[in-house]
Every structure is written in C-alpha cells, then in structure tokens.
Biopython code that builds the backbone (N, CA, C, O; Angstrom):
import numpy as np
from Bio.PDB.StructureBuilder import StructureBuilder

atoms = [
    (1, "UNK", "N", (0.839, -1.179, 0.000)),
    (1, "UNK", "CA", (0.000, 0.000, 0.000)),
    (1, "UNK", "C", (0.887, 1.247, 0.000)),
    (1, "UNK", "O", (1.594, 1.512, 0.972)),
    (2, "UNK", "N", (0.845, 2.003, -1.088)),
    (2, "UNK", "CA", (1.537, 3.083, -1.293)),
    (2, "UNK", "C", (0.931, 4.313, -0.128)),
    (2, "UNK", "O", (-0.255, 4.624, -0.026)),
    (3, "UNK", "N", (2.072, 4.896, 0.693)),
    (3, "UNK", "CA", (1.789, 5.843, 1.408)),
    (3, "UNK", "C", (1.340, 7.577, 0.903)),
    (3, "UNK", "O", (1.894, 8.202, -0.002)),
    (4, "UNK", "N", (0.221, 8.068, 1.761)),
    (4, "UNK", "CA", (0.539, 9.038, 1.042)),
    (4, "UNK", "C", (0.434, 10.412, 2.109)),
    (4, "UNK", "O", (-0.225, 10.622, 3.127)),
    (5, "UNK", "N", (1.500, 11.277, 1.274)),
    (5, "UNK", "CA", (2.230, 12.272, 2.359)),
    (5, "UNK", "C", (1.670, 13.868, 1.451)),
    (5, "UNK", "O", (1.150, 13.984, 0.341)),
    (6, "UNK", "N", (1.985, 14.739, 2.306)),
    (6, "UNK", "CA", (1.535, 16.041, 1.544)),
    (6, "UNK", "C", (2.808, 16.360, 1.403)),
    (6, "UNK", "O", (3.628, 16.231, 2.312)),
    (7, "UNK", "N", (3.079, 16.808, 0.238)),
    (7, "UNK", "CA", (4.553, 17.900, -0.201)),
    (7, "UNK", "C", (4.416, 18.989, 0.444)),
    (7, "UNK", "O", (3.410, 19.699, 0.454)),
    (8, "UNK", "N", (6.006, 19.271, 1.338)),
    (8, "UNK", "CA", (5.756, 20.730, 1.756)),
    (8, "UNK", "C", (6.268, 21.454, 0.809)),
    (8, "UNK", "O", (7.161, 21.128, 0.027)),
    (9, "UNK", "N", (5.453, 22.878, 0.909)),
    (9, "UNK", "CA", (6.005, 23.962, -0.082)),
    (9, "UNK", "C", (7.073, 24.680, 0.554)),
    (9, "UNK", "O", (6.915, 25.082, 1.706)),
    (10, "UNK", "N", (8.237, 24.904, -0.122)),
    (10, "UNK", "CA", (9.541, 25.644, 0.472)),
    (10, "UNK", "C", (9.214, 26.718, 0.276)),
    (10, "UNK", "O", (10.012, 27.449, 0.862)),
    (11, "UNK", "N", (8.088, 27.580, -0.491)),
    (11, "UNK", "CA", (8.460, 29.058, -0.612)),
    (11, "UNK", "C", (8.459, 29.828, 0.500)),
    (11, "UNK", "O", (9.391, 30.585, 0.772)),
    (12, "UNK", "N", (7.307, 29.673, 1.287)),
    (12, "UNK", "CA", (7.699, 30.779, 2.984)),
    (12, "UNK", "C", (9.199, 30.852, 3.469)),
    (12, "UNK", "O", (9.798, 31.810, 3.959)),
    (13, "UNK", "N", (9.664, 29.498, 3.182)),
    (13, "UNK", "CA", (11.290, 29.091, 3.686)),
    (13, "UNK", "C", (11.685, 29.959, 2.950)),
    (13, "UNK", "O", (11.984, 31.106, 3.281)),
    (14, "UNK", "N", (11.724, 29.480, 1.864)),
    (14, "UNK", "CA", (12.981, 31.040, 0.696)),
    (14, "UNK", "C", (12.519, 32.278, 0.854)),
    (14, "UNK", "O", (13.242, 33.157, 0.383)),
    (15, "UNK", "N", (11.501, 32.626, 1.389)),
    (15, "UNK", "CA", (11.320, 34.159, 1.592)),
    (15, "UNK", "C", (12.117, 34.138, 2.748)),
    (15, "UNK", "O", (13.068, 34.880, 2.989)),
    (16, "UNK", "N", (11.783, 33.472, 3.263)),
    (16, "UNK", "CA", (12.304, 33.634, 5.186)),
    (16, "UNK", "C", (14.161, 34.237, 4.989)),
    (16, "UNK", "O", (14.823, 35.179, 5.425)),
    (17, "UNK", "N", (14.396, 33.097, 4.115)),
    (17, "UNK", "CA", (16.317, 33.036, 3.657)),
    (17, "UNK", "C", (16.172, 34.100, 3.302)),
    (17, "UNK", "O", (16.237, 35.000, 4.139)),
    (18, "UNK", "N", (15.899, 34.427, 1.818)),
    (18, "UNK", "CA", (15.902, 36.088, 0.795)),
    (18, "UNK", "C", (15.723, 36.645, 2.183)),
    (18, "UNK", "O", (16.910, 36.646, 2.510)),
    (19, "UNK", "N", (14.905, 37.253, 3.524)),
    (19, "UNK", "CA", (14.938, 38.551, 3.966)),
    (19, "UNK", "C", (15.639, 38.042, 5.109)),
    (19, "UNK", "O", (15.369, 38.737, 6.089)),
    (20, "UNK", "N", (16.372, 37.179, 5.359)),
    (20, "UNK", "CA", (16.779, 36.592, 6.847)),
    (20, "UNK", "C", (18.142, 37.531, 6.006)),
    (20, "UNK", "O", (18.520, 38.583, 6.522)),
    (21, "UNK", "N", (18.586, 37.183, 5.111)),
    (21, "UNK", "CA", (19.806, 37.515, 4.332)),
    (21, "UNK", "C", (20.016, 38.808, 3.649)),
    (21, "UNK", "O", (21.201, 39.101, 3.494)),
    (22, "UNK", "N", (19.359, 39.441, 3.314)),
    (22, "UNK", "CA", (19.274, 40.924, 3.489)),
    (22, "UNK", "C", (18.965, 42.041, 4.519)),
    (22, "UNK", "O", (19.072, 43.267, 4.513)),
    (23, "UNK", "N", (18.596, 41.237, 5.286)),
    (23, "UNK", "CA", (18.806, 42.092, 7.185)),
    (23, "UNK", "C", (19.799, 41.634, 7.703)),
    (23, "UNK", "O", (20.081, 41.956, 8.857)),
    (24, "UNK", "N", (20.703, 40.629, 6.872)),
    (24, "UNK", "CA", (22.662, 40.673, 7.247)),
    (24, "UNK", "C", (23.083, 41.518, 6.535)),
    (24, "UNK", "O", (24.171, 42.016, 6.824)),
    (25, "UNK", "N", (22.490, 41.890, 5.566)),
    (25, "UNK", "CA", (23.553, 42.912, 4.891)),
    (25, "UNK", "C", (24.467, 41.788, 3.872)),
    (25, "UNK", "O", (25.673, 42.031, 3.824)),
    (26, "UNK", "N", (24.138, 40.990, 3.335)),
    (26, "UNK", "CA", (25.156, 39.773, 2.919)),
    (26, "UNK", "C", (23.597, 39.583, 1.487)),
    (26, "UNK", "O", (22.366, 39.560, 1.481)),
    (27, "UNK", "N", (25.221, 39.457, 0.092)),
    (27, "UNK", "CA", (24.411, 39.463, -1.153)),
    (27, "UNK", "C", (24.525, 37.591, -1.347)),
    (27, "UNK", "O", (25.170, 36.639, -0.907)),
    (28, "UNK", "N", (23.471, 37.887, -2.269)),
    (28, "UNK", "CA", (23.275, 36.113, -2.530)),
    (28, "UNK", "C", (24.882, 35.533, -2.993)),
    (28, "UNK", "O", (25.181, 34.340, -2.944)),
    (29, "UNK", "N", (25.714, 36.493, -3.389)),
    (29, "UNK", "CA", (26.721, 35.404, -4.213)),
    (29, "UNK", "C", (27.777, 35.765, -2.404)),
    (29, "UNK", "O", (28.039, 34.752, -1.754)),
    (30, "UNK", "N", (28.059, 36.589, -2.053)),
    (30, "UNK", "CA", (28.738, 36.617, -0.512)),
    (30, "UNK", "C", (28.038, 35.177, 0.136)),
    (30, "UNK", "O", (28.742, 34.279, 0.598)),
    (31, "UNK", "N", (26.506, 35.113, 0.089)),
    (31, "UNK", "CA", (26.532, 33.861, 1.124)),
    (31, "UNK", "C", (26.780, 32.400, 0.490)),
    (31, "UNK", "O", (27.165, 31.417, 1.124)),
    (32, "UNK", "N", (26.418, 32.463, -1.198)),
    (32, "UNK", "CA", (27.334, 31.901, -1.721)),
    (32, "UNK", "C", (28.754, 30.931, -1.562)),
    (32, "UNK", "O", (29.126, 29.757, -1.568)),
    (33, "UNK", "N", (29.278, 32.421, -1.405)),
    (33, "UNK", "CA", (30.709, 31.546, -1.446)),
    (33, "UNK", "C", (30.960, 31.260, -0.190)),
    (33, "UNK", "O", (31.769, 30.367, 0.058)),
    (34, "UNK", "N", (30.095, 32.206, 1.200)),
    (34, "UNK", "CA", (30.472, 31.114, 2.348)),
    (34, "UNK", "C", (30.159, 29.609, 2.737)),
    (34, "UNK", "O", (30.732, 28.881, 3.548)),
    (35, "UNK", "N", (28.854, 29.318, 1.741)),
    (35, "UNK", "CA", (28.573, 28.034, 2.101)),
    (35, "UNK", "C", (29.327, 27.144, 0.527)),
    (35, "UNK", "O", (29.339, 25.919, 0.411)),
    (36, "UNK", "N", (29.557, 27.544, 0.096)),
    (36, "UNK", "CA", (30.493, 27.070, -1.121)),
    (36, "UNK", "C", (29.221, 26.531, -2.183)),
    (36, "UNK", "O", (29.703, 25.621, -2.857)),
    (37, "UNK", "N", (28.031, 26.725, -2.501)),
    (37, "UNK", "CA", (27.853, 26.526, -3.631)),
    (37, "UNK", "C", (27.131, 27.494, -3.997)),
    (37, "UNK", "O", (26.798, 28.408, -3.243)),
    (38, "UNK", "N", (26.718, 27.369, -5.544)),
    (38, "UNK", "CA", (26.096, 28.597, -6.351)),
    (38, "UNK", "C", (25.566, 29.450, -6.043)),
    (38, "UNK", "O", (25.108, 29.269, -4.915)),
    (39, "UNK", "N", (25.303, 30.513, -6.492)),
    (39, "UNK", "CA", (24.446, 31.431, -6.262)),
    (39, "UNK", "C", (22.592, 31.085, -6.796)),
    (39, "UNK", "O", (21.435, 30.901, -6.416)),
    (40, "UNK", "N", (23.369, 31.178, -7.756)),
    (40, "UNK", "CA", (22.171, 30.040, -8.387)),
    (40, "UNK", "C", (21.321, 29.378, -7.535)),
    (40, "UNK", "O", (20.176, 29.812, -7.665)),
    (41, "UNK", "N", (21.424, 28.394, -6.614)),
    (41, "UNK", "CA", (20.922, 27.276, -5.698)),
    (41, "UNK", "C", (20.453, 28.343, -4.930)),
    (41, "UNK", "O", (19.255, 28.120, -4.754)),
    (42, "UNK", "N", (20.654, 29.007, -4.579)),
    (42, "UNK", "CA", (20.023, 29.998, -3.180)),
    (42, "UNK", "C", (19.131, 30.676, -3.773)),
    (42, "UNK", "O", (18.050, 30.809, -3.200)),
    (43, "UNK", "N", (19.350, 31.314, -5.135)),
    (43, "UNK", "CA", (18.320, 31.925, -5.746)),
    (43, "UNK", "C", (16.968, 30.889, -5.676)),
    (43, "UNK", "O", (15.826, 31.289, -5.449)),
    (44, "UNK", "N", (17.391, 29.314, -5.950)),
    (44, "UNK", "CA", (16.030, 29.043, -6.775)),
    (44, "UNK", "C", (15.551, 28.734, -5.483)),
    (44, "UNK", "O", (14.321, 28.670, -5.470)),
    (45, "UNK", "N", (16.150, 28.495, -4.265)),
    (45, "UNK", "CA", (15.260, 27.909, -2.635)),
    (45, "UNK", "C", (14.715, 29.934, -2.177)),
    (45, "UNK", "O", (13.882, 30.108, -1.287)),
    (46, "UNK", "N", (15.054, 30.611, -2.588)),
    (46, "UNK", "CA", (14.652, 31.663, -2.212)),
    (46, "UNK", "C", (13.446, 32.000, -2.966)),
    (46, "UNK", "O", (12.359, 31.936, -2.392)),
    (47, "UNK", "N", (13.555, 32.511, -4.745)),
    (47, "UNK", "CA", (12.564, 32.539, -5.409)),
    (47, "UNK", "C", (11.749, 31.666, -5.749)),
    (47, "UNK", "O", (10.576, 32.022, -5.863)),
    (48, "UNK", "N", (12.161, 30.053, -6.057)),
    (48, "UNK", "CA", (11.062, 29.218, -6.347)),
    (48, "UNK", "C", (11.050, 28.137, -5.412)),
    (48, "UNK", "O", (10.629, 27.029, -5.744)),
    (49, "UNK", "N", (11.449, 28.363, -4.353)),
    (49, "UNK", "CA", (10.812, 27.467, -3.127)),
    (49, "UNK", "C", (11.709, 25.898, -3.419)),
    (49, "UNK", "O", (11.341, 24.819, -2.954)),
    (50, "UNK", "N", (12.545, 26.038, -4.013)),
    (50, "UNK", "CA", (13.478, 24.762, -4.377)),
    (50, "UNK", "C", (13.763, 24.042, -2.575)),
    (50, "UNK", "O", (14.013, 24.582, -1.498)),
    (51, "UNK", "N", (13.535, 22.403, -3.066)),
    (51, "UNK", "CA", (13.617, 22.061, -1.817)),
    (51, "UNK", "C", (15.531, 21.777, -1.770)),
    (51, "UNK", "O", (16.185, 21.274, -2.684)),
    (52, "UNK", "N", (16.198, 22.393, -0.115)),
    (52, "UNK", "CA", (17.061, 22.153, 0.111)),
    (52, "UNK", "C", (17.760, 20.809, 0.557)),
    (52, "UNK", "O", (17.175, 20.078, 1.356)),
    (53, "UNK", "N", (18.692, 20.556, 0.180)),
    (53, "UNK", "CA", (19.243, 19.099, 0.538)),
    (53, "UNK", "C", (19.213, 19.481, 2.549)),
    (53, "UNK", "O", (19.657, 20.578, 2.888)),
    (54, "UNK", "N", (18.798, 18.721, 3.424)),
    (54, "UNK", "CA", (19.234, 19.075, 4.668)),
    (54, "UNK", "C", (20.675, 19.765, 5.064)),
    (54, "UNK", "O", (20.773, 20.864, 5.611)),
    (55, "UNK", "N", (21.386, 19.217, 4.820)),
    (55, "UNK", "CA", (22.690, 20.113, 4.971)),
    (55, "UNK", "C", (22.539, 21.458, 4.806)),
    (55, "UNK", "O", (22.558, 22.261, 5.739)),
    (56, "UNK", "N", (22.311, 21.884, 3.042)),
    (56, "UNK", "CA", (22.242, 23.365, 3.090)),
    (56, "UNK", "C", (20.926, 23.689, 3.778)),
    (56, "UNK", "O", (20.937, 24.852, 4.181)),
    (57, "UNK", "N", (20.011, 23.166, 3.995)),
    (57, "UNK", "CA", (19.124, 23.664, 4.832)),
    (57, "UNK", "C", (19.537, 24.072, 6.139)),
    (57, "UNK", "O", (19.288, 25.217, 6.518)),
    (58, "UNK", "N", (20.286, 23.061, 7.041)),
    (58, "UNK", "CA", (20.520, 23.796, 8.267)),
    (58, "UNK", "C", (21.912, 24.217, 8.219)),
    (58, "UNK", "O", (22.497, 24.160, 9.301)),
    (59, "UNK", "N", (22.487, 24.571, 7.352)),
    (59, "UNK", "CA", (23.588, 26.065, 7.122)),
    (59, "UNK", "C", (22.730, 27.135, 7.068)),
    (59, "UNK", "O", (22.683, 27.956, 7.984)),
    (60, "UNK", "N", (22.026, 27.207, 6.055)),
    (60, "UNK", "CA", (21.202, 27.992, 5.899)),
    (60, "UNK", "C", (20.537, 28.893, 7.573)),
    (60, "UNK", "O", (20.869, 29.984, 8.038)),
    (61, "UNK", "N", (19.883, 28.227, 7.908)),
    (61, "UNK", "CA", (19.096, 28.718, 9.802)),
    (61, "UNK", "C", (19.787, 29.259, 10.065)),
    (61, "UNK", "O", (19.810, 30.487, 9.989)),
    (62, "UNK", "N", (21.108, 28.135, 10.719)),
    (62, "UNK", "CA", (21.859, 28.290, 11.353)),
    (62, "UNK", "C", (22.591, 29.827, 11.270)),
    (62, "UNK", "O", (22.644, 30.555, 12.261)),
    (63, "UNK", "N", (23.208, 30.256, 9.798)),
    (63, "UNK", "CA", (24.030, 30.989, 9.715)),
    (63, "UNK", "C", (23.341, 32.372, 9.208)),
    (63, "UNK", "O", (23.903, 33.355, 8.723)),
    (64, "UNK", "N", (21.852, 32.143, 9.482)),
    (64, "UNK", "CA", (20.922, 33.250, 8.652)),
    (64, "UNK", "C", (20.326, 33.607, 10.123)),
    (64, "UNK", "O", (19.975, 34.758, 10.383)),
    (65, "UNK", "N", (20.212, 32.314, 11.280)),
    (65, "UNK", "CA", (19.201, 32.288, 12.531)),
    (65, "UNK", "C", (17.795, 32.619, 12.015)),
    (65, "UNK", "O", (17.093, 33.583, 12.320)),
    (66, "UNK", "N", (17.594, 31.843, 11.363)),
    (66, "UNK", "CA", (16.078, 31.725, 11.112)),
    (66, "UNK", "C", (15.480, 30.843, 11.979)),
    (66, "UNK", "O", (16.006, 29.738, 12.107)),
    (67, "UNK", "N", (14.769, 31.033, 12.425)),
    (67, "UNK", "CA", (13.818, 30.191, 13.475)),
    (67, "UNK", "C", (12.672, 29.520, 12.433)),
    (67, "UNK", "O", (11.767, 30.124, 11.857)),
    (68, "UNK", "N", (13.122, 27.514, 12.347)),
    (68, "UNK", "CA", (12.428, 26.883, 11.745)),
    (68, "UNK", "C", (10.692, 26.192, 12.382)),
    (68, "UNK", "O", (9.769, 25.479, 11.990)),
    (69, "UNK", "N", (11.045, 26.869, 13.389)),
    (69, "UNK", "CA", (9.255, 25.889, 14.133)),
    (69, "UNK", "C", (8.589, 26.873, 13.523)),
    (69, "UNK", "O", (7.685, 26.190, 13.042)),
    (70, "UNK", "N", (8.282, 28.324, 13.070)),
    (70, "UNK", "CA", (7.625, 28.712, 12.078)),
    (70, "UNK", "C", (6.889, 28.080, 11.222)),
    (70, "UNK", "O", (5.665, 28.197, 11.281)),
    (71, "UNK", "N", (7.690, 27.038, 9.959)),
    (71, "UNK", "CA", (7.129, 26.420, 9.037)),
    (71, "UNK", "C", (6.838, 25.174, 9.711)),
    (71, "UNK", "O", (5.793, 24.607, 9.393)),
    (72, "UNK", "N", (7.694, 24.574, 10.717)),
    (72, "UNK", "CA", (7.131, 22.585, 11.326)),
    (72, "UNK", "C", (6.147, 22.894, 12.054)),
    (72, "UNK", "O", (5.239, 22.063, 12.075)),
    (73, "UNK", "N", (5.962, 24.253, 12.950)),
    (73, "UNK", "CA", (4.484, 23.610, 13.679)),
    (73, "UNK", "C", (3.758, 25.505, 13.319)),
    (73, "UNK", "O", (3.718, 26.254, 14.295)),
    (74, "UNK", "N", (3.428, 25.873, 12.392)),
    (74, "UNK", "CA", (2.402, 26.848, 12.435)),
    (74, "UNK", "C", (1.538, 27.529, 13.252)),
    (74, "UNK", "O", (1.405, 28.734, 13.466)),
    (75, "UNK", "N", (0.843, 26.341, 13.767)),
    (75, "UNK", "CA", (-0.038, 26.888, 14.433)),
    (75, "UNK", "C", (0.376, 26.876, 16.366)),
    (75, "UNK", "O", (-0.335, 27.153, 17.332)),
    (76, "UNK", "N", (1.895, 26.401, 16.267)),
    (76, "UNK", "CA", (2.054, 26.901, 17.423)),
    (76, "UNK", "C", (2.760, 28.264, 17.720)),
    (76, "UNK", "O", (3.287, 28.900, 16.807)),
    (77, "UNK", "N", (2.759, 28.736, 19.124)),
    (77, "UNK", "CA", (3.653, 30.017, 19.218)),
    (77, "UNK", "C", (5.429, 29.629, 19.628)),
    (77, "UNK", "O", (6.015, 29.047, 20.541)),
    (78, "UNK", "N", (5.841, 30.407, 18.234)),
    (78, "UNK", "CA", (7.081, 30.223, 18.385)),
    (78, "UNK", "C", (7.674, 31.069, 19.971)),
    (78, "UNK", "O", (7.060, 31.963, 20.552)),
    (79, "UNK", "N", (9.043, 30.452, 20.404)),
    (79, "UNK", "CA", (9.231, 31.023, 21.475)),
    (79, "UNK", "C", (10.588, 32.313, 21.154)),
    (79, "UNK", "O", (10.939, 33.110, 22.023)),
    (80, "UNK", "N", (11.056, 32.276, 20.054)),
    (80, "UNK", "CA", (11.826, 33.278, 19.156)),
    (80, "UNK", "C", (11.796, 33.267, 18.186)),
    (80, "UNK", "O", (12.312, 32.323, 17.589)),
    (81, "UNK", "N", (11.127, 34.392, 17.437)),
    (81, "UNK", "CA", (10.637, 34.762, 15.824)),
    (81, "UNK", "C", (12.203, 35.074, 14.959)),
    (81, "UNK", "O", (13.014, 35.580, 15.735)),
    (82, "UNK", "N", (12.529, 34.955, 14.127)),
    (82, "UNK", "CA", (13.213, 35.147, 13.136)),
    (82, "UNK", "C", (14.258, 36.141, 13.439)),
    (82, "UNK", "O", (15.487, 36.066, 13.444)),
    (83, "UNK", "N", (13.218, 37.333, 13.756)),
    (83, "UNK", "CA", (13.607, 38.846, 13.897)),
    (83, "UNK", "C", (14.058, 39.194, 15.529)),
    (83, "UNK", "O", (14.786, 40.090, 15.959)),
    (84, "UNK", "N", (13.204, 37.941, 16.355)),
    (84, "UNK", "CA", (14.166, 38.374, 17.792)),
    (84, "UNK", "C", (16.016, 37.613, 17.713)),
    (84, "UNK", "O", (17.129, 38.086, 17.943)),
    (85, "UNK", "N", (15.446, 36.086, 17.211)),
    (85, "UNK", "CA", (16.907, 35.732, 17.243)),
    (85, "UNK", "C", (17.807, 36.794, 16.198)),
    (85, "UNK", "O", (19.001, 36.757, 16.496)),
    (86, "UNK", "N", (17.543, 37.607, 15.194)),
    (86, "UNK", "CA", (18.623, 37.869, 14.688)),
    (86, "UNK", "C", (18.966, 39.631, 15.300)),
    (86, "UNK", "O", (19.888, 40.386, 14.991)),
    (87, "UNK", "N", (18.018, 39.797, 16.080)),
    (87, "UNK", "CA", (18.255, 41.031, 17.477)),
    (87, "UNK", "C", (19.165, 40.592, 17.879)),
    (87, "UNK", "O", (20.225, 40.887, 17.326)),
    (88, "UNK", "N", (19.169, 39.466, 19.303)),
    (88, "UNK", "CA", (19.391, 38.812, 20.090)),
    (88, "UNK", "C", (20.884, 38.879, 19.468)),
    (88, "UNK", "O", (21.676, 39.436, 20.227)),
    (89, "UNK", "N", (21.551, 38.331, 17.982)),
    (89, "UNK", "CA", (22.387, 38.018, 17.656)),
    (89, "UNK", "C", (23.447, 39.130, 17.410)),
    (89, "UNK", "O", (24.631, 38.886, 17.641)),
    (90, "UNK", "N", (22.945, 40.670, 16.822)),
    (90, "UNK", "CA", (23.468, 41.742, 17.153)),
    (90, "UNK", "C", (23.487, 42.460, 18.188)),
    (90, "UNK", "O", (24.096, 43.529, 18.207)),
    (91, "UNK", "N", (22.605, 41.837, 19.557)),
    (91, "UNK", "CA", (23.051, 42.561, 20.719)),
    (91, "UNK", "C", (24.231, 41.938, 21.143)),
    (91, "UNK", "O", (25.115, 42.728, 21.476)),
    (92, "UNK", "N", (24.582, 40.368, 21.251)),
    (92, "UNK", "CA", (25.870, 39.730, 21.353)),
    (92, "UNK", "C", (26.905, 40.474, 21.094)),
    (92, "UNK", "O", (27.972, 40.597, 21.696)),
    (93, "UNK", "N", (26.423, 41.056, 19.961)),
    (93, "UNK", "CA", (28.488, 41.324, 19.171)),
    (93, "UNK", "C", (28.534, 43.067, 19.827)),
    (93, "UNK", "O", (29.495, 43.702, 19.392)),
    (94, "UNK", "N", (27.487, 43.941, 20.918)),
    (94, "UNK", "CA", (27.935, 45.077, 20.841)),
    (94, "UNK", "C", (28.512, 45.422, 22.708)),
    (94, "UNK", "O", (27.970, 44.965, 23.714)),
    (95, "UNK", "N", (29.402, 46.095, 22.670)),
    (95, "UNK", "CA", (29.462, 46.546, 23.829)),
    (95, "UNK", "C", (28.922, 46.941, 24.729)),
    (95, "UNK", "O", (27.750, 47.094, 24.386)),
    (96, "UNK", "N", (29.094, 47.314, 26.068)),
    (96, "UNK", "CA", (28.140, 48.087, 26.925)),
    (96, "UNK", "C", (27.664, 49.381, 26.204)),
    (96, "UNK", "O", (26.483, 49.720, 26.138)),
    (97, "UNK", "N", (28.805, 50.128, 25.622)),
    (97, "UNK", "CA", (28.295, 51.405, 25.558)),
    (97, "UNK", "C", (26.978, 51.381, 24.566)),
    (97, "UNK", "O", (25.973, 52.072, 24.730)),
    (98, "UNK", "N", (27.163, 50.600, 23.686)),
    (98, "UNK", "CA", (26.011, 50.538, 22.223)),
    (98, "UNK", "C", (24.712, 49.734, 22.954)),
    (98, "UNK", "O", (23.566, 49.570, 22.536)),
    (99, "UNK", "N", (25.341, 49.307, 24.194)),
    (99, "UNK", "CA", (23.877, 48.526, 24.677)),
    (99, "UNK", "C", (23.838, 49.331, 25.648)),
    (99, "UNK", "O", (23.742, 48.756, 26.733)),
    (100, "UNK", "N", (23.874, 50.438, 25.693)),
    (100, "UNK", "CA", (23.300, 51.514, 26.815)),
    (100, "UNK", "C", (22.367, 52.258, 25.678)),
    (100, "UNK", "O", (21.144, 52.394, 25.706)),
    (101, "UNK", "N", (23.419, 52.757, 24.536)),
    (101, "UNK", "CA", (22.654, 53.615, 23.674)),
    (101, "UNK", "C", (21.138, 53.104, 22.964)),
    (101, "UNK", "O", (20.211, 53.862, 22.678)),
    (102, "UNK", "N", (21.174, 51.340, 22.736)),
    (102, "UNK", "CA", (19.960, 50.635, 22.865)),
    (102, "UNK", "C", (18.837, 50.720, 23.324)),
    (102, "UNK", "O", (17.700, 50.848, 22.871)),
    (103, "UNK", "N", (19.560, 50.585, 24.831)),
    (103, "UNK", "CA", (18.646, 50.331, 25.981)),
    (103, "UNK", "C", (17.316, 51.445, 26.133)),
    (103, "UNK", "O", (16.163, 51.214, 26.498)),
    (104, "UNK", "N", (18.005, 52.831, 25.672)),
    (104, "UNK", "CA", (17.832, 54.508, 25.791)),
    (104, "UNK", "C", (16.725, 54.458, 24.672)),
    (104, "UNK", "O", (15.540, 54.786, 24.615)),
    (105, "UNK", "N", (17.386, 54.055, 24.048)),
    (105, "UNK", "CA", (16.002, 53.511, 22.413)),
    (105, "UNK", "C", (15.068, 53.353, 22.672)),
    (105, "UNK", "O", (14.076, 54.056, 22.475)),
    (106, "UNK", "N", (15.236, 51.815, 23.477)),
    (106, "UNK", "CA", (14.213, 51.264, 23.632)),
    (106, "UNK", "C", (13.144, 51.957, 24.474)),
    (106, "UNK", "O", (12.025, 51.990, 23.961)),
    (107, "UNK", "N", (13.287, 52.505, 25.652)),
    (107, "UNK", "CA", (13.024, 52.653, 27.020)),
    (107, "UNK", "C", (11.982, 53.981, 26.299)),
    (107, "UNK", "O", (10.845, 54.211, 26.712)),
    (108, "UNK", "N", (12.708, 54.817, 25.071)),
    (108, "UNK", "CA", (12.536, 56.261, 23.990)),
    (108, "UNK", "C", (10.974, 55.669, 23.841)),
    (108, "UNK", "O", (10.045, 55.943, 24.601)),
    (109, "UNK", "N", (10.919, 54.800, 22.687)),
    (109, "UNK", "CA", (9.836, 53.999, 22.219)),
    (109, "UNK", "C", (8.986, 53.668, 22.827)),
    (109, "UNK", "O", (7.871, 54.063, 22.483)),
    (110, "UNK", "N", (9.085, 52.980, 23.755)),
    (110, "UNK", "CA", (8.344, 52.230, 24.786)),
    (110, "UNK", "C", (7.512, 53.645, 25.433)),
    (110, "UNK", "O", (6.328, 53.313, 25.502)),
    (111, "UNK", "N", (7.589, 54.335, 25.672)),
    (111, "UNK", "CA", (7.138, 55.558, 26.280)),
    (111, "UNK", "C", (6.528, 56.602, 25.718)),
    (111, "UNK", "O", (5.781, 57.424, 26.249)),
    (112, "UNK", "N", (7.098, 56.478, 23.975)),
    (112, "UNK", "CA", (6.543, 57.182, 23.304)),
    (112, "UNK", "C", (4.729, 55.989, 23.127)),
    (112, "UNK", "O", (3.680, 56.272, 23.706)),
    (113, "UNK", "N", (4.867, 55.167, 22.502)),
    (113, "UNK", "CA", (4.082, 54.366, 22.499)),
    (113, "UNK", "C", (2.411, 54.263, 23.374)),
    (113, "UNK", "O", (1.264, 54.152, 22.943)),
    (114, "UNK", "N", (3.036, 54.371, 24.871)),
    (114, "UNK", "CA", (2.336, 54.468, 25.793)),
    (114, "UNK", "C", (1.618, 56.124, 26.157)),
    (114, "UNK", "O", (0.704, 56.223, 26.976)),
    (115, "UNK", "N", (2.106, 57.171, 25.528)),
    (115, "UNK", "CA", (1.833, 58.322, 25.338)),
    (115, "UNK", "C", (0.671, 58.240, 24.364)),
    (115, "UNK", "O", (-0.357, 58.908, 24.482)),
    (116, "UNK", "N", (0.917, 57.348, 23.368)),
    (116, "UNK", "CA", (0.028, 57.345, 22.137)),
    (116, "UNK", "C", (-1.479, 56.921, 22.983)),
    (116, "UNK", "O", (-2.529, 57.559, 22.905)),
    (117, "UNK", "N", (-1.261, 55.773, 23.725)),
    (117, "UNK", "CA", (-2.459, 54.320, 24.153)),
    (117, "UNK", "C", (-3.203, 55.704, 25.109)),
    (117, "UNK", "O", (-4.215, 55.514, 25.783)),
]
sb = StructureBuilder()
sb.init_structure("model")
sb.init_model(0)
sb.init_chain("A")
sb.init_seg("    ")
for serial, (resi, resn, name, xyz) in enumerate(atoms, 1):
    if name == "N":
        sb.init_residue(resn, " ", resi, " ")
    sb.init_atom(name, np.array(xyz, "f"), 0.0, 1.0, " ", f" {name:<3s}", serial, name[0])
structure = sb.get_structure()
C-alpha cells in the first residue's frame, strides 16, 4: 500500500532566507561563497521554493538564525521569531556602551508608544 504524504512547499522558507539575508547585509553570491555553492541554488530555494538538501538547509538557519518551528508547527507560538533571534544576535556582538545607547532607544519607544495608548 503506497503511502501518502503532503509535499511541503519551500516558498515561505525562501522568503524567510531572501529577507533573513538581506537584514545581514550579505548578497546572494557573498553567502554563496560562504557556504560554497552557487548562487544560483540559493536563488532558486529563495525565489522558487526549491527544496534544500538538509545540509544546506541547516547552514542555511543556522548561519541566517532563522527560526524553523515557524514552518514545522504553524499553528504553534514560536518562542523566538526570526527577527528576535537575529536582534538577540546583534546585541551579542555590541558593547556596553552601544547597549546603553539601545537600551535609551528602547526605554525612547516604549514611552513614546504608551503616550500614544
């Protein structure tokens, strides 16, 4: 008895990559040559939802921090979105002083916000 499975669609994934990878600041042929193959290949998992071999798939996350329970469980709540881990990942690399000037941001916003409500 032949099994039968639903095909997942990769395109949410290749959008996710295309903007995970342009909020690095890093062009398709730069991430390219860090993971060593084409440009090409990233184009077509970005624009046409090409399914990734696992490997480049989790280079891909990994080195983009895309948060994959997004696409495996939908309808649950992720516990870090895309956009916090790749926060999270530029607050790492900054000093106190840039995470004071942050902090001041934030604290800016947050207040402006509550002015609005």
């Amino acid at each position: 008895m032949k099994r039968t499975t639903e095909i997942y669609d990769f395109k949410a994934f290749g959008a996710a990559i295309k903007a995970a990878r342009k909020a690095k600041g890093i062009s398709r042929n730069q991430l390219a040559d860090k993971m060593g193959i084409a440009p090409r290949y990233i184009a077509s998992i970005e624009n046409s939802g090409q399914h990734p071999s696992l490997q480049i798939f989790y280079e891909l996350v990994t080195f983009l921090e895309v948060s994959v329970d997004q696409f495996f469980f939908p309808d649950k709540e992720v516990d870090k979105s895309t956009q916090r881990r790749q926060l999270d990942s530029l607050l790492d690399e900054m000093g106190s002083k840039e995470l004071t000037i942050i902090t001041a941001t934030a604290k800016g916003i947050q207040e402006a916000n509550q002015e609005e409500e």
